[in-house]
GUMARTI-566058 format. One line per field, with one value per residue (C-alpha): residue in three letters; x negated, y negated, z negated. Coordinates in pm, 1 decimal. Layout:
N
lummi <- (ALA,...);
px <- (X,...);
py <- (Y,...);
pz <- (Z,...);
This chain:
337
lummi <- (UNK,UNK,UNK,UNK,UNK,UNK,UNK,UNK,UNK,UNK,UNK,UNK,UNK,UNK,UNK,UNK,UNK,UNK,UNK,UNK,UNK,UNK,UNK,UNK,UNK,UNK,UNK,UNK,UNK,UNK,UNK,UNK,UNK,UNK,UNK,UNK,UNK,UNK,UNK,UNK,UNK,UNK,UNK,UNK,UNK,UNK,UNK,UNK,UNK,UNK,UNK,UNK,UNK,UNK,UNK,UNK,UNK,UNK,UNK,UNK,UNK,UNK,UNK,UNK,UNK,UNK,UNK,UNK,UNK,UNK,UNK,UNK,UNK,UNK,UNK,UNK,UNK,UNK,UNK,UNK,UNK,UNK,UNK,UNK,UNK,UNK,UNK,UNK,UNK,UNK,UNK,UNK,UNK,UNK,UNK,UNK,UNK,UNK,UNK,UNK,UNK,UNK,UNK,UNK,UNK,UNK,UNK,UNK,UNK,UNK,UNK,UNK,UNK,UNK,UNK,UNK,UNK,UNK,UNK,UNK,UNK,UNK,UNK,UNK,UNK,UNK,UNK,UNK,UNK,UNK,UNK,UNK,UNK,UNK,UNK,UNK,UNK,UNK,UNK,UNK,UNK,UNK,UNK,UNK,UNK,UNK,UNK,UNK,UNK,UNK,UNK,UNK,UNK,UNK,UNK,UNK,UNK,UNK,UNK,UNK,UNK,UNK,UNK,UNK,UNK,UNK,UNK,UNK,UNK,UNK,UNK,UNK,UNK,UNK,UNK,UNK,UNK,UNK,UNK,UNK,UNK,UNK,UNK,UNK,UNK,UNK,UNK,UNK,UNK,UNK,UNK,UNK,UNK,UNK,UNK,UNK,UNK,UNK,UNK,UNK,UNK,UNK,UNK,UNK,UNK,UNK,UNK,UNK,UNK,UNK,UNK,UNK,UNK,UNK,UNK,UNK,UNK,UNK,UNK,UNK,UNK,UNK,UNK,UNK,UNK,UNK,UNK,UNK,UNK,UNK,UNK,UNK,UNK,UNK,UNK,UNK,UNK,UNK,UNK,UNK,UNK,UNK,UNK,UNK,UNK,UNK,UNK,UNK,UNK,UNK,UNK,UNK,UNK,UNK,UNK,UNK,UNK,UNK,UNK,UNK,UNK,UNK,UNK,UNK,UNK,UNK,UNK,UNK,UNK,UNK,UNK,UNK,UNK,UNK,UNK,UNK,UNK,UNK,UNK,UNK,UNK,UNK,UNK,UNK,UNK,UNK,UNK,UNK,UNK,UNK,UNK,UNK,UNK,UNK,UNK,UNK,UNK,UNK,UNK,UNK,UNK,UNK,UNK,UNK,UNK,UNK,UNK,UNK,UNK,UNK,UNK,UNK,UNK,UNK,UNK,UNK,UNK,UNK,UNK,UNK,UNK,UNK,UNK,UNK,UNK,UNK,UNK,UNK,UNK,UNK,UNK,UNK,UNK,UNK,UNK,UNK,UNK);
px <- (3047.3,3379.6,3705.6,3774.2,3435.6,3325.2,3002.8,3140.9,3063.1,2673.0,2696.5,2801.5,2581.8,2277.0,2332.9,2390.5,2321.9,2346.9,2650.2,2673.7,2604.7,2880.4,3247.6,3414.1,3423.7,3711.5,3740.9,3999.3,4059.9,4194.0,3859.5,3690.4,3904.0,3917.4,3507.4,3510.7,3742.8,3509.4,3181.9,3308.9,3335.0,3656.5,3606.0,3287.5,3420.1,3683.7,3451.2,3181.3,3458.0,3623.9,3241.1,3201.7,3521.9,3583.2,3977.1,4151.7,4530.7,4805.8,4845.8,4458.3,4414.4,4698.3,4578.2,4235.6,4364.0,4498.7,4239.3,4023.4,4244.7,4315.0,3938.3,3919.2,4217.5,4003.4,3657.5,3844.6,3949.2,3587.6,3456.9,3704.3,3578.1,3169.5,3270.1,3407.6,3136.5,2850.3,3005.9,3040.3,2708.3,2593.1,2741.4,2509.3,2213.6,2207.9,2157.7,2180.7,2068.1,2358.8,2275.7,2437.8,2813.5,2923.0,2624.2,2424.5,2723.4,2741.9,2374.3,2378.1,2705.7,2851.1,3135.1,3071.1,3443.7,3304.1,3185.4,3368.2,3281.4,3500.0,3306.9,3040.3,2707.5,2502.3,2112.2,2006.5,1678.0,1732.9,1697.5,1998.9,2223.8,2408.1,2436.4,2603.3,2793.5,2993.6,3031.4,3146.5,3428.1,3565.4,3690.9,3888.1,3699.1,3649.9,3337.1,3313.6,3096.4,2737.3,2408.1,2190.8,1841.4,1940.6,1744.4,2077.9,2205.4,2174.8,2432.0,2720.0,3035.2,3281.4,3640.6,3992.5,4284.8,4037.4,3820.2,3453.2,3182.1,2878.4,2588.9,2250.2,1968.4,1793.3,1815.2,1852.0,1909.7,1904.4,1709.4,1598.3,1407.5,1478.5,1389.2,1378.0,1471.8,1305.3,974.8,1266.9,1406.0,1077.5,1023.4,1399.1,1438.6,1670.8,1929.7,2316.2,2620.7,2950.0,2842.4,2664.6,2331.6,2236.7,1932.7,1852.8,1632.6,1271.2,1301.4,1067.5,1209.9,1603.9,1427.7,1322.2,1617.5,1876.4,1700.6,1692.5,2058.0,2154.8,1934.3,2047.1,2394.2,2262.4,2344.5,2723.4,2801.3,2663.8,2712.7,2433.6,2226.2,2351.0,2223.3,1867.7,1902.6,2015.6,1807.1,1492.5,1629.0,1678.1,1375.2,1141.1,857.9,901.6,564.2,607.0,254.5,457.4,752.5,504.2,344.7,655.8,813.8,489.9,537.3,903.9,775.5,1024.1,887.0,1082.9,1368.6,1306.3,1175.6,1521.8,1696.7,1464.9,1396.1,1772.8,1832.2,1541.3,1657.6,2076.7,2061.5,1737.5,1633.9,1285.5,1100.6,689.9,636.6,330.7,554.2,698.0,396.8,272.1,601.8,677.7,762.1,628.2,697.8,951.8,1135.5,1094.9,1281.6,1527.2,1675.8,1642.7,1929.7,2121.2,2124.9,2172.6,2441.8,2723.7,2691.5,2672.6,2937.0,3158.1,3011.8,3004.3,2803.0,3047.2,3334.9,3114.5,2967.3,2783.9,2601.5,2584.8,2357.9,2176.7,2089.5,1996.5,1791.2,1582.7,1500.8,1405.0,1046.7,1010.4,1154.0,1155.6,1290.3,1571.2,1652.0,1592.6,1896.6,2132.6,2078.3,2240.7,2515.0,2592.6,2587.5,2796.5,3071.2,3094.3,3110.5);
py <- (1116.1,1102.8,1167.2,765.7,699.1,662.0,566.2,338.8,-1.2,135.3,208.7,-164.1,-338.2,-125.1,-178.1,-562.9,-803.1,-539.2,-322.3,36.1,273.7,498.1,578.6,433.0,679.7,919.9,923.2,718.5,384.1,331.0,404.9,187.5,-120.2,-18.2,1.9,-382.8,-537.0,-328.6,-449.1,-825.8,-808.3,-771.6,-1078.3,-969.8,-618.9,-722.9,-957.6,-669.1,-402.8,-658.1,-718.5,-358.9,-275.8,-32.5,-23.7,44.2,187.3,-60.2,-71.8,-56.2,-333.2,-505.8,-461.6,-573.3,-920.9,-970.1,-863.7,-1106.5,-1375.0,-1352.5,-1367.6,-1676.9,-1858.5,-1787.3,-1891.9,-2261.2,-2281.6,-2238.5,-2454.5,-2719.8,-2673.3,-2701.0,-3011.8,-3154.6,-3052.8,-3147.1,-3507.8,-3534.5,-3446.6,-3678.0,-3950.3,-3903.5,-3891.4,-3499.1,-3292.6,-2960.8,-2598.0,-2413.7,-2024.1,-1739.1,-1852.9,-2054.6,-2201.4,-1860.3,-1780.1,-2072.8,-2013.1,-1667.9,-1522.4,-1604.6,-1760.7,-1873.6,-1754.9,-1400.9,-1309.4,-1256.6,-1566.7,-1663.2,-1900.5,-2216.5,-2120.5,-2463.9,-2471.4,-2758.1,-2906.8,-2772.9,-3160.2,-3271.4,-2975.7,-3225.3,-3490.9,-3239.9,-3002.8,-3416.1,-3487.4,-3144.8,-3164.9,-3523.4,-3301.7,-3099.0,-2858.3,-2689.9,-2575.2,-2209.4,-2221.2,-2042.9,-2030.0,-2188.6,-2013.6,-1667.0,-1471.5,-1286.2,-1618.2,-1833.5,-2083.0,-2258.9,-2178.0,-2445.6,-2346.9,-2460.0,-2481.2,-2542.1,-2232.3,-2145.3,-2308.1,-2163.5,-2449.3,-2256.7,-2361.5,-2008.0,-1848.7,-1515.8,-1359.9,-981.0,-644.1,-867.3,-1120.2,-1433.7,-1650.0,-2001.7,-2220.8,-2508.5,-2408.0,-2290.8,-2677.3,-2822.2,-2593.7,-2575.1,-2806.1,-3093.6,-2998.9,-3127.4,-2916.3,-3038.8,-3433.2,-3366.7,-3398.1,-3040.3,-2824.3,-2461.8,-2237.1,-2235.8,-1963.7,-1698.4,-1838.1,-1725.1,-1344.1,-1307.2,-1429.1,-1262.7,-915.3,-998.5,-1074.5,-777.7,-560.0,-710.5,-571.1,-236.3,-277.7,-226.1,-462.9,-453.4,-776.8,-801.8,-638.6,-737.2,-1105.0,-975.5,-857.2,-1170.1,-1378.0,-1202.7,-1168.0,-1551.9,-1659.5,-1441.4,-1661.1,-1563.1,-1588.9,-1206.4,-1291.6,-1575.5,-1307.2,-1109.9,-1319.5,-1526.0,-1166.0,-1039.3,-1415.7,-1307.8,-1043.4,-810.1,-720.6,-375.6,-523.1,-723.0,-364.1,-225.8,-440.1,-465.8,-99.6,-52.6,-307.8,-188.7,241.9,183.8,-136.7,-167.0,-450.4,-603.3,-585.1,-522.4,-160.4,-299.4,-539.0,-238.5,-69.0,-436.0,-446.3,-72.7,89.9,382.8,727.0,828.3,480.5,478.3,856.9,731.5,428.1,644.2,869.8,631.9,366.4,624.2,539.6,755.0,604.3,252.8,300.3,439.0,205.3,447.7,296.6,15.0,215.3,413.1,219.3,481.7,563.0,182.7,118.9,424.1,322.1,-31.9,124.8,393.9,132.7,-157.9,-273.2,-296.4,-110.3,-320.9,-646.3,-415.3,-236.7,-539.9,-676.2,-345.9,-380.7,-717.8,-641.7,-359.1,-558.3,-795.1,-548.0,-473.2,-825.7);
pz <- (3407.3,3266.5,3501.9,3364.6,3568.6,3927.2,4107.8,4316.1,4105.2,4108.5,4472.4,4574.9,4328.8,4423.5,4802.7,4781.3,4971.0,5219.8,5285.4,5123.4,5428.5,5516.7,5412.5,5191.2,4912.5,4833.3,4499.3,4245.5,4377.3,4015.7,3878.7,4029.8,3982.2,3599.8,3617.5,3814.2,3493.6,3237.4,3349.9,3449.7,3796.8,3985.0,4169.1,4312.7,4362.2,4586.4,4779.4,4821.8,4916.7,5220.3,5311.0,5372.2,5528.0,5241.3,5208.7,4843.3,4871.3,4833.8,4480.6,4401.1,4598.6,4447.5,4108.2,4196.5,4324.1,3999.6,3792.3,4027.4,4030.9,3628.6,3605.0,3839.7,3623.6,3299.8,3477.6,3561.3,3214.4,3090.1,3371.9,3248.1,2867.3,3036.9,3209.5,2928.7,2650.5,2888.0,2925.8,2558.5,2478.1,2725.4,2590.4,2292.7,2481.8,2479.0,2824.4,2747.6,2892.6,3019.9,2932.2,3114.3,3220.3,3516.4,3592.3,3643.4,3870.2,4034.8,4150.3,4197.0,4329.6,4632.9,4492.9,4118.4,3974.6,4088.8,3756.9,3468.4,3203.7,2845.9,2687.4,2756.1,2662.0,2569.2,2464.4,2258.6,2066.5,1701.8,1577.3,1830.3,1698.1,1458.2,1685.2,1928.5,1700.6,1591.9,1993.1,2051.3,1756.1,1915.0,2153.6,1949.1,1883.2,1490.8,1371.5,1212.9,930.7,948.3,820.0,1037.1,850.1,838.9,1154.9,1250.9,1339.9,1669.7,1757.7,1615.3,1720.4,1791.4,1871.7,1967.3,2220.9,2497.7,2450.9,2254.4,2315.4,2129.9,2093.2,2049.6,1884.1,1897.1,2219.2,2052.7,1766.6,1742.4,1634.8,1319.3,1520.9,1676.3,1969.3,1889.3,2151.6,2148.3,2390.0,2590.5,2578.9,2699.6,2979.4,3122.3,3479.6,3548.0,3803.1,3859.6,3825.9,4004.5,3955.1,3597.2,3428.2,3303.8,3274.5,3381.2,3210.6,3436.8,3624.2,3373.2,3089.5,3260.1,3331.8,2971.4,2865.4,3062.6,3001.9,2596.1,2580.6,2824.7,2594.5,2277.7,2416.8,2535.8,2867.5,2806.4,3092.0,3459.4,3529.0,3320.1,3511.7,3790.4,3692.6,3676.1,4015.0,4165.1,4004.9,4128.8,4479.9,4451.5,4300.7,4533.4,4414.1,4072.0,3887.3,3707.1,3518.6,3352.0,3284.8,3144.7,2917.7,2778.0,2705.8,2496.8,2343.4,2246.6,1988.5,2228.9,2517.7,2498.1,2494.7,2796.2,2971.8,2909.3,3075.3,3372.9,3414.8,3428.9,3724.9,3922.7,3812.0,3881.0,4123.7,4325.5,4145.3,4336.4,4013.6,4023.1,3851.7,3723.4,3474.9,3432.3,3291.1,3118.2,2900.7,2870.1,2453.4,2360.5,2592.3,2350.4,2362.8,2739.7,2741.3,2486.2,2698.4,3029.7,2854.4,2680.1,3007.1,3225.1,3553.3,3405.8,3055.6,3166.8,3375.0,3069.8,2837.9,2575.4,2326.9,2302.1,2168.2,1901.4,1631.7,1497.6,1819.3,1891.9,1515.0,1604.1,1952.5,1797.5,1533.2,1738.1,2042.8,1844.1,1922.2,1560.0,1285.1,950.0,1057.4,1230.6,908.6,692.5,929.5,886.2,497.6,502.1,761.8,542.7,264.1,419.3,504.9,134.7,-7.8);
């Protein structure tokens, strides 16, 4: 682990909902407040710390309330720009799937500005995307152009003074593949947010999902894992069969095993070990991941700030190698253009 680096972060998410036993730890205070803005969670840091009476020197702890309270002023601003997008899609007859974001929070975390979030996250039926990207844009909101057939592609991306909100028609798009998102659509469950209409990913549907998009990242943020972790301590009814079976349905089932393995390896996440073994890649895969999503290289996030290592990692873990390349030849083909 590098001197930048400490184990603290892993020790307080692994431990929750219970308090870390012992001590609070002696080494850099200033590490570990860096480590809680990296990974998206200073506001949950300094909640967990006061929990467990685990005191940070003056000016740590003054840094971390303004890293948390910077984080909480950007969270209203994107809970302003859901609020706002949710009632203009409603107005055209369009409730949509909030992915990821402030309403994950708000269901998850103790208190929902906890969690680092910049943008709105919105799931729609692929033949209500027009309807929705013209509702979206009355508020202000510009359009960046895309291609809405290529598989590297999964949402539109509508921008302005008020923020980005990215409207998805594909759940996911990455390592060649995609997810489309309209099974997703049909299975997600009514529910209210703050006075609003919305709708929630079914409960399997969110564990796939969270685990592809953490994955599709390689892990470079804890919060993500973190998520998965929640999410199965709050659903303790989850159907893992289901899990399971959607995830095999994805065409990236590794990917999903990634993610999970992680949060159950670094965090103590309640996941079966025998969806585990259901959704496990190759041994060589399996060895692969356990080194690059190691605690100490999480914690870094290494692979984020090398490119290089980031394509390779992409390249050697994908669950299937010619739709992966088939997608680096056109990125890199891209880049030239």
């Amino acid at each position: 682990m590098s001197p930048a680096a400490s184990p603290t972060l892993l020790t307080l998410l692994q431990a929750w909902p219970a308090a870390p036993a012992g001590p609070a730890p002696t080494e850099s205070a200033d590490a570990l407040v860096k480590d809680a803005v990296r990974h998206g969670l200073a506001g949950f840091v300094e909640h967990a710390l006061a929990r467990a009476h685990w005191p940070l020197p003056e000016d740590a702890q003054a840094l971390l309330r303004r890293e948390s309270l910077s984080g909480a002023a950007r969270g209203m601003r994107v809970r302003a720009l859901l609020s706002r997008s949710v009632e203009a899609l409603a107005a055209v007859g369009v409730v949509p799937v909030l992915l990821k974001g402030y309403g994950l929070s708000r269901r998850l975390y103790p208190e929902p500005l906890q969690r680092a979030t910049t943008d709105v996250d919105l799931l729609v039926a692929r033949d209500r995307v027009l309807c929705s990207v013209h509702a979206l844009e009355g508020l202000g909101l510009t359009t960046k152009p895309g291609d809405a057939d290529r598989d590297d592609t999964h949402h539109v991306e509508l921008t302005g003074p008020a923020g980005l909100v990215e409207l998805h028609y594909r759940a996911l798009a990455g390592y060649g593949q995609a997810l489309e998102g309209d099974a997703l659509v049909a299975r997600a469950e009514d529910a209210e947010l703050d006075g609003q209409r919305v709708r929630f990913l079914c409960a399997e549907d969110e564990a796939v999902y969270l685990a592809l998009h953490a994955s599709n990242h390689l892990l470079q943020r804890l919060a993500w894992l973190f998520d998965l972790k929640l999410l199965a301590l709050a659903r303790p009814m989850l159907d893992w069969d289901v899990v399971v079976t959607r995830a095999k349905q994805t065409g990236l089932p590794h990917l999903v095993w990634y993610a999970w393995d992680a949060a159950r390896r670094l965090l103590d996440a309640p996941v079966p070990e025998r969806v585990l073994q259901a959704l496990a890649p190759p041994v060589w895969q399996r060895a692969l991941a356990t080194r690059l999503f190691s605690g100490p290289r999480l914690l870094d996030a290494e692979l984020a700030r090398n490119k290089p290592a980031w394509v390779a990692a992409k390249l050697a873990l994908a669950p299937r190698a010619r739709p992966m390349v088939r997608y680096a030849l056109r990125r890199l083909r891209g880049l030239r253009r």
